[in-house]
Backbone as numpy.savetxt, mean C-alpha at the origin, in Angstrom:
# Nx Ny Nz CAx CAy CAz Cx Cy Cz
-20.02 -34.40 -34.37 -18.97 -33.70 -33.70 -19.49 -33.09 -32.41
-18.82 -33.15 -31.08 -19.50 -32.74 -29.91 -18.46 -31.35 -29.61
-19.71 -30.12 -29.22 -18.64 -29.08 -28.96 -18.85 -29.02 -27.49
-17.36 -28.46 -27.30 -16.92 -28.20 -25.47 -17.32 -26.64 -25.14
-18.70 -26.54 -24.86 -19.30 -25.34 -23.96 -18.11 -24.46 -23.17
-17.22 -24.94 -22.85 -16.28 -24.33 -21.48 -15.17 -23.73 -22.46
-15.01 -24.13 -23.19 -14.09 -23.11 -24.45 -14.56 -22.00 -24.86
-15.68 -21.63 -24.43 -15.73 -20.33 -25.22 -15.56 -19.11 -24.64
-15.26 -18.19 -24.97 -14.14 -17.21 -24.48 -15.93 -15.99 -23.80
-15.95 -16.08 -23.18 -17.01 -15.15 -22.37 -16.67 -14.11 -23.06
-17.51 -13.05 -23.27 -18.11 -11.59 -23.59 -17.94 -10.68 -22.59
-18.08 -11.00 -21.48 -17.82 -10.39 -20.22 -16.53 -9.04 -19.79
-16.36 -8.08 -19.69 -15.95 -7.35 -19.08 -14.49 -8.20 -18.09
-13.33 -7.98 -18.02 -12.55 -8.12 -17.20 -12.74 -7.46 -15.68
-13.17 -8.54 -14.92 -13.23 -7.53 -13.09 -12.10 -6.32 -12.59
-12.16 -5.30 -12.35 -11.20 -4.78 -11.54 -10.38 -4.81 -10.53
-9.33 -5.11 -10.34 -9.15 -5.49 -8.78 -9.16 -4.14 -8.03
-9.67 -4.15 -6.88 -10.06 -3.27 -6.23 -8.52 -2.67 -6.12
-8.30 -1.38 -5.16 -7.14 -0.93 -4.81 -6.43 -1.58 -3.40
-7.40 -1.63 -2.31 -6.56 -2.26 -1.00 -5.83 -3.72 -1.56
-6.47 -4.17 -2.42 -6.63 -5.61 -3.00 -4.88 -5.59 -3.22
-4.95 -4.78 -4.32 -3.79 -4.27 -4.98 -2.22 -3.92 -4.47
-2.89 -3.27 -3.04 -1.89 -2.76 -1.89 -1.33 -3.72 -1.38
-2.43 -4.41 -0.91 -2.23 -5.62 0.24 -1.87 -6.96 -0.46
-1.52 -7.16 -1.83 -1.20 -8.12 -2.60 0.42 -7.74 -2.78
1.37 -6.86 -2.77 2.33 -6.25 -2.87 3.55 -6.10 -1.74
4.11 -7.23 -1.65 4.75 -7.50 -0.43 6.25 -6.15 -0.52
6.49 -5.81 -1.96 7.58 -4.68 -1.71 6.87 -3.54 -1.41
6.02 -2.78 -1.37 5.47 -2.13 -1.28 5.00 -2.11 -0.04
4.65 -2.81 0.88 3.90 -3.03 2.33 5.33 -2.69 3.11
7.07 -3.80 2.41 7.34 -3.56 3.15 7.82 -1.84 3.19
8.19 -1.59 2.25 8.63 -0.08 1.67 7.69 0.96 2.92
6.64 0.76 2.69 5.64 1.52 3.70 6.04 1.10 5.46
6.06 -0.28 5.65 6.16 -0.35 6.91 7.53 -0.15 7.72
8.81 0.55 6.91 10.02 1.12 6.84 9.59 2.59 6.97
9.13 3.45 5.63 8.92 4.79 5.70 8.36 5.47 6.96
6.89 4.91 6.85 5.74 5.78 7.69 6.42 5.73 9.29
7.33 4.62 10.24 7.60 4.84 11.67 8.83 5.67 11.06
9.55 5.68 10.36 10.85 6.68 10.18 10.07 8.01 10.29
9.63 8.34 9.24 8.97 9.82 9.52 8.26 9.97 10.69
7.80 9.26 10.93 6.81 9.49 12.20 7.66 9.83 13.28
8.65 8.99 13.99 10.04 9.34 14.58 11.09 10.88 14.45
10.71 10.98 13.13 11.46 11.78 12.83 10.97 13.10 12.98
9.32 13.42 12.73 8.58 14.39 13.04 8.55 14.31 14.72
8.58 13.24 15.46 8.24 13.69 16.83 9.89 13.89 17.70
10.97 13.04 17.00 11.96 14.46 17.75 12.28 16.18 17.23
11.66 16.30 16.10 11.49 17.59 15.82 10.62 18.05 16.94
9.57 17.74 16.74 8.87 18.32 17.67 9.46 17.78 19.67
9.84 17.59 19.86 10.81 17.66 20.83 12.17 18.24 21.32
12.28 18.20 19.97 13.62 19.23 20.07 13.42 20.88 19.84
12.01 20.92 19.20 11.49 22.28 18.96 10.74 22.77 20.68
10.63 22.01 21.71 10.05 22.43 22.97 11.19 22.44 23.56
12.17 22.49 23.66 13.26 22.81 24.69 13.39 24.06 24.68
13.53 24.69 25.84 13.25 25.87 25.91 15.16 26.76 25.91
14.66 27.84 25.07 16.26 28.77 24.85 16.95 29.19 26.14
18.42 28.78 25.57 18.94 29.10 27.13 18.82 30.68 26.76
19.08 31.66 28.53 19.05 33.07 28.56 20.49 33.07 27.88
């Protein structure tokens, strides 16, 4: 009887996938982020634009 070496189930530890791995594998998520972060960002800098106009007398 000949046995098949490549069947046998390794002992080994499962690898981790790293986290960027994880991020950057996640196309709802990238886009979710690449929606959020210019909204806020926009949104903090007409605050801060609208917070420098100066009070009428």
């Amino acid at each position: 009887m000949v046995e098949n070496a490549g069947t046998e189930q390794s002992a080994a530890p499962a690898e981790r996938i790293p986290f960027m791995q994880r991020l950057l594998d996640n196309p709802f998520l990238l886009l979710f982020l690449g929606v959020v972060i210019p909204t806020v960002i926009y949104i903090l800098w007409g605050v801060m634009e609208i917070a420098q106009i100066p009070l009428m007398k």
